[in-house]
ZAMARGU-4260 file (C-alpha; in steps of 0.2 Angstrom, whole numbers, plus 5000, padded with zeros to 4 digits):
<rodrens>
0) 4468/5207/4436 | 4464/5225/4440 | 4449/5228/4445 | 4435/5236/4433 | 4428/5254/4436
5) 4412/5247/4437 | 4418/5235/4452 | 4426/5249/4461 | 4408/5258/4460 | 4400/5243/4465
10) 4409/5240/4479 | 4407/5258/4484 | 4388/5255/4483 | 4388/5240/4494 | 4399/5248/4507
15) 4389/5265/4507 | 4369/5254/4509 | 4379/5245/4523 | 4386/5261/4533 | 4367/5268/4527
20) 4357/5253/4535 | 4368/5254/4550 | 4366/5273/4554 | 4348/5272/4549 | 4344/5257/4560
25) 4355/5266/4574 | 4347/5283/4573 | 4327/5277/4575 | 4322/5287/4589 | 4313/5278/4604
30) 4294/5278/4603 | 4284/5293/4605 | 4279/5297/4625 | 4260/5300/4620 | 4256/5283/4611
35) 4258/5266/4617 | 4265/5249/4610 | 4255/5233/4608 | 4265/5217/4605 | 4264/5196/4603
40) 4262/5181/4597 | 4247/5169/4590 | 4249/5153/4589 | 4238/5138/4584 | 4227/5131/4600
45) 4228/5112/4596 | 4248/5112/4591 | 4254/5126/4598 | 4263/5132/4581 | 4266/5150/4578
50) 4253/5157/4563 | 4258/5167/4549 | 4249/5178/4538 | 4233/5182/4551 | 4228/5200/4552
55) 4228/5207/4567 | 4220/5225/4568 | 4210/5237/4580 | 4192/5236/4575 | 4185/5253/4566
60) 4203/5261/4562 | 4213/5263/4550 | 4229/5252/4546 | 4234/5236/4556 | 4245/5223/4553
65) 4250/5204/4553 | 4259/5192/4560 | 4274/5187/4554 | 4284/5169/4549 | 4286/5166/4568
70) 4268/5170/4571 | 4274/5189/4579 | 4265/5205/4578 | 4269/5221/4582 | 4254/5239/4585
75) 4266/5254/4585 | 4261/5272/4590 | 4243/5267/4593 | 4234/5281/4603 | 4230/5279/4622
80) 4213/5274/4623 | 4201/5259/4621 | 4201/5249/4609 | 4191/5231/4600 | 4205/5220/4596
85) 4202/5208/4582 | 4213/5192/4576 | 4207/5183/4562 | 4213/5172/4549 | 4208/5160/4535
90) 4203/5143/4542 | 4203/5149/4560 | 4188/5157/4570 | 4191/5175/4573 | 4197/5182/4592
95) 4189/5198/4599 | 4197/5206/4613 | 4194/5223/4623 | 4209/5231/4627 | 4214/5251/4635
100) 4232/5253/4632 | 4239/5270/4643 | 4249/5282/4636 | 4269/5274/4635 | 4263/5256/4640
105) 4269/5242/4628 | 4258/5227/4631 | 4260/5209/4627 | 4249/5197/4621 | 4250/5180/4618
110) 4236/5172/4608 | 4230/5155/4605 | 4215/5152/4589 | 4206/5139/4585 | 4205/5132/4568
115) 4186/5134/4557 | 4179/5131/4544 | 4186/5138/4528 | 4177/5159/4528 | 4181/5173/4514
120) 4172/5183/4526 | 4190/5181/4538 | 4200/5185/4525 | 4207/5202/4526 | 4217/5215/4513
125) 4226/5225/4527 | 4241/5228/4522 | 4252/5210/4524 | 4268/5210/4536 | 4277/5211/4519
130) 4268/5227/4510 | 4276/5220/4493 | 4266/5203/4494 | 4249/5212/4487 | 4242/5194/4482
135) 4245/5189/4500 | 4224/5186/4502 | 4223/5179/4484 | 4239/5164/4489 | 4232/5163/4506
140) 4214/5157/4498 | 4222/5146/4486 | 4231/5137/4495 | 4219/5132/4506 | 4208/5127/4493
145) 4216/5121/4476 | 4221/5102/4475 | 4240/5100/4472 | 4246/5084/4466 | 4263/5086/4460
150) 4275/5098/4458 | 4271/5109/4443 | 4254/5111/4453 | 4264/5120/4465 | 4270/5133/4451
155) 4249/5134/4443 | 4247/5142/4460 | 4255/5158/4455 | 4240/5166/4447 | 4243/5169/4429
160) 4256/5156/4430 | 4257/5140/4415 | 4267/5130/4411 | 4272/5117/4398 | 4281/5101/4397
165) 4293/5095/4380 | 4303/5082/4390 | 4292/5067/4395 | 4292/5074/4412 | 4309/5076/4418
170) 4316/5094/4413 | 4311/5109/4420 | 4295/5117/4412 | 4293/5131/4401 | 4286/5145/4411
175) 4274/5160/4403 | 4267/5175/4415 | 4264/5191/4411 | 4266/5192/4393 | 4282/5180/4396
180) 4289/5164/4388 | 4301/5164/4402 | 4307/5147/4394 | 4312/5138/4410 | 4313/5153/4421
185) 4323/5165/4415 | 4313/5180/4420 | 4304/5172/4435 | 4314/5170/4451 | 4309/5153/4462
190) 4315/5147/4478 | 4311/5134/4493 | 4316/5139/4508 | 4328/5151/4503 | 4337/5138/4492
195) 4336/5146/4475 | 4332/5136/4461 | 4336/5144/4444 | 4353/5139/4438 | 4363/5152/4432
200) 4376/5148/4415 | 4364/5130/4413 | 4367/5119/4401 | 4351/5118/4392 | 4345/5137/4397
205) 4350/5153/4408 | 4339/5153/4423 | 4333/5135/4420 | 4321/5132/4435 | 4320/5112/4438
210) 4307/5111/4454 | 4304/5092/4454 | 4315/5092/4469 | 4298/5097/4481 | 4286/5084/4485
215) 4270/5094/4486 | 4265/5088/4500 | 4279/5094/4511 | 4274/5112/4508 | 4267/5124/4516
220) 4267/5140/4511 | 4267/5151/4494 | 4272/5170/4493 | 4270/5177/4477 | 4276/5192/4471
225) 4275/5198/4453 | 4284/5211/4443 | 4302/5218/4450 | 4298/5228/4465 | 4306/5217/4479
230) 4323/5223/4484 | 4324/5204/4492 | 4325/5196/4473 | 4338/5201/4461 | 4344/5188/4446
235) 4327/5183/4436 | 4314/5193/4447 | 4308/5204/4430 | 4290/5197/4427 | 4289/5190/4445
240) 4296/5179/4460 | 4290/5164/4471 | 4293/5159/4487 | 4289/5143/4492 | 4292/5136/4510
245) 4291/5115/4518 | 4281/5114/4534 | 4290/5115/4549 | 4282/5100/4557 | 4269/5087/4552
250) 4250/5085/4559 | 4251/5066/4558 | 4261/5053/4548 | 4257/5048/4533 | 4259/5032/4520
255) 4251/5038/4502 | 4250/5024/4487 | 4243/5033/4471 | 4238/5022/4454 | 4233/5029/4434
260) 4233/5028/4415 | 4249/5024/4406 | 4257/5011/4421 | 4255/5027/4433 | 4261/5024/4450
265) 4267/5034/4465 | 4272/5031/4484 | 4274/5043/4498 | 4279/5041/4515 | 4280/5055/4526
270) 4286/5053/4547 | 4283/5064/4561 | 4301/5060/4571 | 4298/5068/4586 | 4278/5070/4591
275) 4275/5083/4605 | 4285/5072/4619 | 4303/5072/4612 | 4319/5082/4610 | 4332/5082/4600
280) 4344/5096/4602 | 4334/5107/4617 | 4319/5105/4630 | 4309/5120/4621 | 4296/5116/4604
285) 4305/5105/4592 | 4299/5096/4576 | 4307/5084/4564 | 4300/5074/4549 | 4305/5065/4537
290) 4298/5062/4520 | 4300/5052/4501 | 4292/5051/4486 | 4293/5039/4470 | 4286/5041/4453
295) 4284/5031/4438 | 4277/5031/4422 | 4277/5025/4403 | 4268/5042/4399 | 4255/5042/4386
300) 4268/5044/4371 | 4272/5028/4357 | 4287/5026/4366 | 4287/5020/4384 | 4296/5033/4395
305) 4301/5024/4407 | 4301/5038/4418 | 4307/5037/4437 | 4309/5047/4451 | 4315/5049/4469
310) 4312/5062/4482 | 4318/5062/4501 | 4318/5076/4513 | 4322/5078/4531 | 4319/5094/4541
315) 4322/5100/4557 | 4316/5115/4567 | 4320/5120/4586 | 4320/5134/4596 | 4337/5131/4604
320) 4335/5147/4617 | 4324/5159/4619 | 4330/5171/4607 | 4336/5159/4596 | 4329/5145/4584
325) 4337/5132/4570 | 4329/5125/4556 | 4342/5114/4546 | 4337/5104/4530 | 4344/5089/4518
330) 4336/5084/4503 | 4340/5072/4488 | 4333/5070/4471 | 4336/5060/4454 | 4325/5056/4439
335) 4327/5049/4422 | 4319/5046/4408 | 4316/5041/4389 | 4306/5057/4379 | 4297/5058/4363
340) 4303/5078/4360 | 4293/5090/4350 | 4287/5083/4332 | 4283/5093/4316 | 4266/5095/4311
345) 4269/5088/4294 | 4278/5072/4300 | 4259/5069/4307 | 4250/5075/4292 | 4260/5064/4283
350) 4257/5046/4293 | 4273/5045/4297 | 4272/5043/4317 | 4257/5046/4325 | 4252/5061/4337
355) 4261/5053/4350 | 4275/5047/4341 | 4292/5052/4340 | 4307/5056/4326 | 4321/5052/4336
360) 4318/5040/4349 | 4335/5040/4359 | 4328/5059/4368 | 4328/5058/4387 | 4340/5060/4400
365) 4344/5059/4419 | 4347/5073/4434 | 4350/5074/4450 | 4352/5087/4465 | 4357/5084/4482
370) 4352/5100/4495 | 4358/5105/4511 | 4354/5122/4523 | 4356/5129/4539 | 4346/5144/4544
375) 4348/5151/4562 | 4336/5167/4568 | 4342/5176/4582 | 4329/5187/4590 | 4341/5203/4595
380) 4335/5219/4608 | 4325/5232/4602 | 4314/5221/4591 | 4327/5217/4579 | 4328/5200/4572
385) 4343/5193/4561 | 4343/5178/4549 | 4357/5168/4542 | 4356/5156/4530 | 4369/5143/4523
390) 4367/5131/4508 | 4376/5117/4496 | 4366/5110/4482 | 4377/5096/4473 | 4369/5095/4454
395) 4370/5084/4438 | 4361/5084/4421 | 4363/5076/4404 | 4351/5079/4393 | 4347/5072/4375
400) 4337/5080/4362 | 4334/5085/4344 | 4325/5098/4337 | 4330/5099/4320 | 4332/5079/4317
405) 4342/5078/4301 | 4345/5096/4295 | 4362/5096/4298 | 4367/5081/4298 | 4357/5071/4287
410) 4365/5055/4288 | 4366/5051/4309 | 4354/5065/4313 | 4354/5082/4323 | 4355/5074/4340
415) 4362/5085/4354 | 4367/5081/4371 | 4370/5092/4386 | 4377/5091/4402 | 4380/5100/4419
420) 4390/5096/4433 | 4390/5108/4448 | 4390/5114/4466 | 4381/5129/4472 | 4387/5138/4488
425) 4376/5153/4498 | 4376/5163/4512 | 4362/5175/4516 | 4357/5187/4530 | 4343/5198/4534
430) 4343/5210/4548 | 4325/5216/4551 | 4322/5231/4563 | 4307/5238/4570 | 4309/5257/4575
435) 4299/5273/4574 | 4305/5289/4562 | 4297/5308/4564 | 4284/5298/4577 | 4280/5284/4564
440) 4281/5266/4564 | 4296/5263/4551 | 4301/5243/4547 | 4319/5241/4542 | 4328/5227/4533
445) 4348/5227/4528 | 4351/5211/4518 | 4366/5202/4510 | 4374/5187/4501 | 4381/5178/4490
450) 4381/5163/4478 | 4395/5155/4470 | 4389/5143/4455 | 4406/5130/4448 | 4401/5119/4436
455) 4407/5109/4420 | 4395/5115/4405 | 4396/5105/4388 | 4387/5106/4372 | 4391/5088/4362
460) 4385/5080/4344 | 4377/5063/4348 | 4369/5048/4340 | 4356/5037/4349 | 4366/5044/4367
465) 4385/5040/4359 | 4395/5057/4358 | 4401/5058/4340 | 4409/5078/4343 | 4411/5094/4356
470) 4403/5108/4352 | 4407/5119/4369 | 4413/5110/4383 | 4422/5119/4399 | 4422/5125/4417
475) 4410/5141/4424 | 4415/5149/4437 | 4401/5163/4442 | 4398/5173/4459 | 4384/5185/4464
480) 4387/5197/4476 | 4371/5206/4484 | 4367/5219/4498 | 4351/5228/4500 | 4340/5242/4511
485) 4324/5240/4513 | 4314/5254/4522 | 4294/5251/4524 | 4287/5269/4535 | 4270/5274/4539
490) 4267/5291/4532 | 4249/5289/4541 | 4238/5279/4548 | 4230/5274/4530 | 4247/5279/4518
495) 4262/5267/4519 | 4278/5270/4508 | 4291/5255/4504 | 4308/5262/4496 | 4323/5251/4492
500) 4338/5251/4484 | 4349/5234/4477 | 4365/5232/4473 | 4372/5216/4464 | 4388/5212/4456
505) 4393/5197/4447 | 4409/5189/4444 | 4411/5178/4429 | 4424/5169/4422 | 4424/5154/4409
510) 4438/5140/4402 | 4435/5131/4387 | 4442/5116/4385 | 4450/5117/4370 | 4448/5136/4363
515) 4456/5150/4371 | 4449/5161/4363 | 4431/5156/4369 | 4439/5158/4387 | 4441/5173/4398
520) 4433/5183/4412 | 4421/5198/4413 | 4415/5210/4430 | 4397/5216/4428 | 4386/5227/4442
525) 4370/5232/4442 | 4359/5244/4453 | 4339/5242/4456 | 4328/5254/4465 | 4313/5252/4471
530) 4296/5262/4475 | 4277/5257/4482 | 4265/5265/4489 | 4251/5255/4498 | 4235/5266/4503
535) 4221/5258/4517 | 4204/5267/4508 | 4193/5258/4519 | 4195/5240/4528 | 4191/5233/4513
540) 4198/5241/4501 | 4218/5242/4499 | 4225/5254/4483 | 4242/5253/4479 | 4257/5257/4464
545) 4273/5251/4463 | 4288/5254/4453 | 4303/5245/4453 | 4320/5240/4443 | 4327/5222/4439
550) 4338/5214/4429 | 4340/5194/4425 | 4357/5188/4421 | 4365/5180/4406 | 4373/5164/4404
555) 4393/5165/4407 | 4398/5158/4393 | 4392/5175/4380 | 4397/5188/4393 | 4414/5184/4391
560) 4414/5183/4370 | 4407/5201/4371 | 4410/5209/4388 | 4406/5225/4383 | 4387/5220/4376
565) 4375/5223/4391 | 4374/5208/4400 | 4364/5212/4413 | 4349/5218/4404 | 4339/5231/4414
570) 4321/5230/4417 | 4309/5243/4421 | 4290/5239/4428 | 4276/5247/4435 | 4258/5244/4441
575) 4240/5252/4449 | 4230/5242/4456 | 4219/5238/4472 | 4215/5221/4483 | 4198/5225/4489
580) 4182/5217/4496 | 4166/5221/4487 | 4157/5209/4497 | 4161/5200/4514 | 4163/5185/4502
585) 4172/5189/4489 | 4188/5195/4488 | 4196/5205/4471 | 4212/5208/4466 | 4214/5220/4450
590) 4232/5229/4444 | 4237/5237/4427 | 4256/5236/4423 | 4267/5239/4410 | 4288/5230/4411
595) 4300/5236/4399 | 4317/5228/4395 | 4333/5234/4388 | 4345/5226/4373 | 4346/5209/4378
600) 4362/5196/4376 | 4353/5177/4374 | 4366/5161/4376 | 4357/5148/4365 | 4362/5132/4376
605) 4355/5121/4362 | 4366/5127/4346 | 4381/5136/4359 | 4378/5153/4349 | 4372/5170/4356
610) 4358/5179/4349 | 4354/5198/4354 | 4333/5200/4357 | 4333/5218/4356 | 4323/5227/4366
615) 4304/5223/4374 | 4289/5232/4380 | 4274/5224/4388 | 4259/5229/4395 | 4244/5222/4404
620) 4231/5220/4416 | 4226/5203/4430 | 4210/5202/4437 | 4205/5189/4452 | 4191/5185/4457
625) 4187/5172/4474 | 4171/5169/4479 | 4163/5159/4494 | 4145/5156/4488 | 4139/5144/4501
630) 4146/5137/4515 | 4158/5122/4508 | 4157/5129/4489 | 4169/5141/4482 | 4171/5151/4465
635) 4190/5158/4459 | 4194/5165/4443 | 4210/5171/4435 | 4210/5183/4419 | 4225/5191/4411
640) 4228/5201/4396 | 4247/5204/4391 | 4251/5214/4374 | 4271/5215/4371 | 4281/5219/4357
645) 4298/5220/4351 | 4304/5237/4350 | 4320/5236/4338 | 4308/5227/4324 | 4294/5235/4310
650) 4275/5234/4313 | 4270/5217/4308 | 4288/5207/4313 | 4289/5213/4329 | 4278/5198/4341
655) 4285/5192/4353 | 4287/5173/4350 | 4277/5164/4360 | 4272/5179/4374 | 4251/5172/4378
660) 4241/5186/4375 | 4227/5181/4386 | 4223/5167/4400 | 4213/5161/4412 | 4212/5148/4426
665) 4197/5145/4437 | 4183/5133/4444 | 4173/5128/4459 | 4179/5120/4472 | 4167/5109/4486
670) 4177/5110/4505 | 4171/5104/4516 | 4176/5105/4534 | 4178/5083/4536 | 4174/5073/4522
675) 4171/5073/4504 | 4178/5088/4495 | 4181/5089/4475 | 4185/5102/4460 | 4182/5106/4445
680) 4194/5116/4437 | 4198/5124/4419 | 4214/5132/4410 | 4213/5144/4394 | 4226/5150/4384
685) 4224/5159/4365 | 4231/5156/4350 | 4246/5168/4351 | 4262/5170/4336 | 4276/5156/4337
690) 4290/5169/4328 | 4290/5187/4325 | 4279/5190/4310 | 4266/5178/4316 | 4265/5168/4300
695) 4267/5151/4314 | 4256/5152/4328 | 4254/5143/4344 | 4238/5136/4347 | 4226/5139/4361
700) 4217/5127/4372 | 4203/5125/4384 | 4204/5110/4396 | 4194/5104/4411 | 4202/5094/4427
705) 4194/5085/4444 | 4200/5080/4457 | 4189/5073/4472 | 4193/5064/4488 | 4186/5058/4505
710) 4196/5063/4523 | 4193/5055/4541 | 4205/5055/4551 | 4212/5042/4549 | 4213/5038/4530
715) 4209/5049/4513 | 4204/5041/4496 | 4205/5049/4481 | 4203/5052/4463 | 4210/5064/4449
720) 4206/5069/4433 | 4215/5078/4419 | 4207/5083/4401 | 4188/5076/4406 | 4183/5081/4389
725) 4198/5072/4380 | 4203/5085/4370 | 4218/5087/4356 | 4228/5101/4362 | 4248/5106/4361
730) 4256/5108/4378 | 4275/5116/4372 | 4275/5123/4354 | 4288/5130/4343 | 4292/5138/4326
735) 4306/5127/4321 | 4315/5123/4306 | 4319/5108/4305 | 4322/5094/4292 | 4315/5076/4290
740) 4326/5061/4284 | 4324/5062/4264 | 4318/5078/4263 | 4327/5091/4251 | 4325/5105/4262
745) 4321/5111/4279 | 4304/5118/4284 | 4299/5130/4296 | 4283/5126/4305 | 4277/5121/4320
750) 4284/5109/4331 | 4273/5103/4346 | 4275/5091/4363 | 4257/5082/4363 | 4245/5087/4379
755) 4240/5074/4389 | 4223/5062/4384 | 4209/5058/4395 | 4221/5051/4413 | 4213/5045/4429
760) 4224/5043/4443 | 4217/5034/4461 | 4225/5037/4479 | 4223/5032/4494 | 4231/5039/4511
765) 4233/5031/4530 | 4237/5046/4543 | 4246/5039/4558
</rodrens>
């Protein structure tokens, strides 16, 4: 096949950033004779660990830094003089060290903290190791003080983030942000370290985000990055991204039993393998763990669920040589379960199933995914560092649903099932340079990769899980193939600039089983550029805007009907905004933005048709708020307003179905340093339109959640508790039209998953 014109410029792209990052990184002069270098590493007193995130920064100056994921920092340019050095951190007591560095010295340092009790007063809003992560402080706090007890927990830590079940627990959730019904993640990008978890060309959706794979309590670390201004993230990265990352070794082993409502029960078992004694694969710092999860639950629906899930996870992490360290990782995963669906309001109205009942009883289904990565970091001369990464994930899916119950077949029903059977395989590598340009401190990244999706995709007719016909059934074969340059400079001391350019091109090709015509093969590029600017006002006070182009791709199976239709849909955002201290307890983060998105091309994976969106525009502002008001007692509160809009359709049919117009998230949370802790925590979301004319709407809840717990260090006991107030609210909704079994017609209203009732959960945990 001859290549496309937009391949061969493509390819040109790629080979001109390469040859780009390679002259650049090769022509960053030596440091300036006048200024000197201050360089090294903190590390945790009591382990030894390398720390992340902590500021490091000369007292009463502008600018600073932090250290990075292998607990590194790096003071470039800094004047001769004398200097008050300070480390400081959340959860760790601040370090204070004079130093006089002479003109063309580079000094080392290597730091050890000790951990503290929780102070916002620690917290910084320097400018992070990674300038784009502007809700670095923010993530930092929240981890450290919300409760996470299960997997979507980890995703209500993006602020602004919800989500919403319709599968008894065992699909991916629907995701909204920023204005967003990102369904199940097309417009949000997530990975765990650096596995990526949408699913490209997916059976049930494009970008279909399934994160039950992660026990909770293996992570460690959350990086969040919202709107497309990351040259690191490509496919799906329009309203945001999130990094998630397992620890790299435990504090103590761990045997968790956890009881509830509605035949809840859970076990986790979590070992350290190795302890501070052994080796494994070298005599330098090593760690090993293993950990498992199992879940089960009848739900609070009619119908039992019988829902069950395994989790295991091993992970290892070595420093093999000086310069070099491994960190290898298997996991596997597999669930399955019986689901109620969505109902129709009227079926309720009518007493025909309760508000926990279901229409078609045979829903549910059963996946699995099986990961495994190698990631080996080489630290190179002249403060480089490259990264490569290698990963497998084996997946399965079969789902069964019905939306429409008898509307087009009225006799056996509307039930659909669909399933997905693939392997994924990934390469990525990062080379990271520290250099200096027209005498400032300039960071460089080159990145590249590539990830090759093959996978069986069917769309089938079913009744009570018995296939009765194919709708679309086939093989996908789809590769991404990405380089980027990412060039953070110091313009000043105060004033830092981070400039970017992405280029991605996919490869699709897909064979139907039994329709030529539905088969063939399409070549599609895109280019995104990026601009920010970060300015340091005072200590406290951090400005910045951004600007950036994404894209999210679309599912394999309509690019190739309609090669020509835009299949990689440009998005276009930007933001102001500031991360600032008005009090040495509180911490603010405040940003206006506006995304707008081109002419989209939607595969529908539960009807196997395509639908064309039109274009979007959205607008917004967040506002966060975290507050230390004592000691042990903390305040956080999340508000976001989104207004978007189709921008093909007349005034007054031109809502975006389902896009949350306003949220919020908060409470107060008791921590204290050993012993009791609890939380009490709320979640808003308004009433918003269901379809486009808003004659269906969505409707808004308000709920309120605990959780408490007791911690030696020994054991911990525990409680949770969801929907205190018992209240009658919709988790996923949607305007469907749908028919029920002896009706004449269909209806178009509102179909609903029931929120959970009042659910009380116990645990208990023995550290060994």
């Amino acid at each position: 096949m001859k290549p496309s014109s937009t391949t061969c410029r493509l390819g040109l792209l790629l080979r001109q950033a390469l040859i780009a990052g390679l002259l650049l990184c090769g022509a960053q002069a030596s440091w300036a004779q006048g200024t000197a270098t201050l360089r090294g590493a903190v590390t945790d007193s009591l382990s030894g660990q390398p720390l992340p995130g902590l500021s490091v920064a000369f007292e009463a100056q502008p600018g600073g830094t932090a250290t990075d994921a292998r607990g590194q920092f790096r003071l470039s340019g800094v004047a001769a003089g004398s200097y008050m050095l300070r480390v400081s951190g959340l959860g760790y007591r601040s370090q204070r060290l004079p130093l006089t560095l002479a003109a063309g010295e580079t000094r080392t340092l290597n730091l050890a903290v000790p951990t503290a009790a929780l102070s916002l007063a620690e917290v910084t809003v320097r400018q992070p190791q990674d300038p784009n992560q502007s809700l670095a402080a923010i993530s930092g706090i929240d981890q450290a003080l919300r409760p996470v007890n299960s997997a979507q927990d980890l995703l209500r830590l993006v602020p602004g983030l919800f989500i919403a079940q319709h599968a008894g627990g065992g699909k991916a959730e629907q995701i909204f942000l920023r204005g967003f019904d990102v369904d199940h993640g097309t417009d949000f990008a997530v990975s765990i370290d650096g596995l990526p978890v949408n699913m490209v060309s997916h059976a049930h959706g494009q970008g279909y985000a399934d994160f039950h794979f992660v026990i909770p309590e293996t992570v460690e670390q959350l990086r969040v990055y919202k709107g497309p201004y990351t040259a690191r993230f490509g496919d799906f990265a329009t309203a945001g991204a999130g990094e998630f990352t397992t620890k790299t070794r435990l504090d103590h082993s761990q045997v968790k039993l956890e009881l509830g409502r509605f035949d809840t029960r859970r076990a986790l078992v979590m070992l350290d393998l190795l302890g501070n004694e052994r080796h494994l694969l070298s005599k330098k710092p090593e760690s090993a763990y293993l950990a498992a999860e199992y879940n089960f639950t009848n739900s609070y629906f009619d119908q039992a669920q019988h829902f069950k899930r395994f989790n295991g996870l091993g992970k290892y992490t070595g420093q093999l040589t000086d310069n070099t360290s491994l960190t290898l990782l298997g996991s596997h995963f597999t669930s399955n379960w019986d689901a109620s669906g969505q109902v129709p309001e009227r079926a309720i109205e009518a007493g025909l199933i309760s508000r926990f009942g279901s229409i078609d009883p045979s829903e549910g289904g059963r996946t699995s995914r099986s990961n495994a990565s190698a990631i080996l970091t080489t630290v190179l001369p002249h403060d480089a560092v490259l990264r490569q990464q290698a990963y497998y994930s084996r997946y399965r899916f079969n789902l069964f649903s019905n939306f429409t119950f008898f509307k087009e077949n009225p006799e056996q029903g509307d039930a659909i099932q669909q399933s997905d059977d693939r392997h994924i395989v990934g390469y990525t590598g990062t080379y990271d340079r520290e250099g200096q340009l027209a005498g400032r401190a300039l960071h460089s990244t080159f990145g590249l990769g590539t990830r090759i999706d093959a996978t069986d995709v069917a769309l089938l007719n079913a009744v009570q899980r018995s296939v009765t016909d194919t709708v679309i059934t086939g093989r996908v074969n789809q590769q991404n193939l990405h380089a980027y340059l990412d060039e953070t400079l110091a313009l000043t001391e105060r004033l830092t600039l981070n400039a970017a350019l992405r280029a991605d091109l996919f490869l699709y090709r897909f064979r139907e089983d039994r329709n030529p015509e539905l088969s063939g093969r399409a070549t599609a590029g895109r280019v995104s550029p990026k601009l920010n600017l970060y300015y340091q006002l005072t200590p406290a006070v951090q400005l910045f805007a951004r600007s950036g182009f994404g894209f999210h791709s679309n599912d394999a199976r309509g690019v190739v009907r309609d090669p020509g239709a835009n299949v990689l849909p440009r998005a276009l955002g930007y933001e102001l905004g500031s991360t600032f201290k008005p009090l040495p307890n509180l911490v603010v983060n405040a940003a206006l933005w506006a995304l707008h998105l081109q002419n989209e091309l939607v595969y529908v994976g539960d009807e196997g048709t395509t639908e064309n969106a039109g274009r979007t525009r959205r607008v917004g502002a967040d506002l966060a708020f975290r507050y230390q008001l004592s000691r042990a007692v903390f305040a956080d509160v999340d508000l976001n307003y989104n207004h978007g809009r189709l921008q093909d359709a007349p005034d007054g049919e031109n809502f975006i179905p389902l896009a949350p117009r306003f949220t919020s998230t908060g409470g107060l949370t008791l921590k204290q340093p050993g012993g009791l802790c609890a939380s009490l925590r709320y979640r808003h979301i308004d009433t918003r339109p269901a379809n486009e004319d808003g004659s269906i709407e969505a409707k808004g809840y308000f709920l309120l959640d605990a959780v408490l717990s007791y911690t030696t260090g020994r054991f911990q006991v525990g409680a949770t508790a969801e929907n205190l107030l018992n209240v009658k609210w919709n988790e996923a909704q949607f305007a469907t039209d749908s028919q029920l079994r002896g009706e004449a017609s269909s209806v178009d209203e509102l179909h609903f998953t029931p929120g959970t009732p009042f659910y009380f959960k116990l645990n208990a945990s023995v550290f060994f």
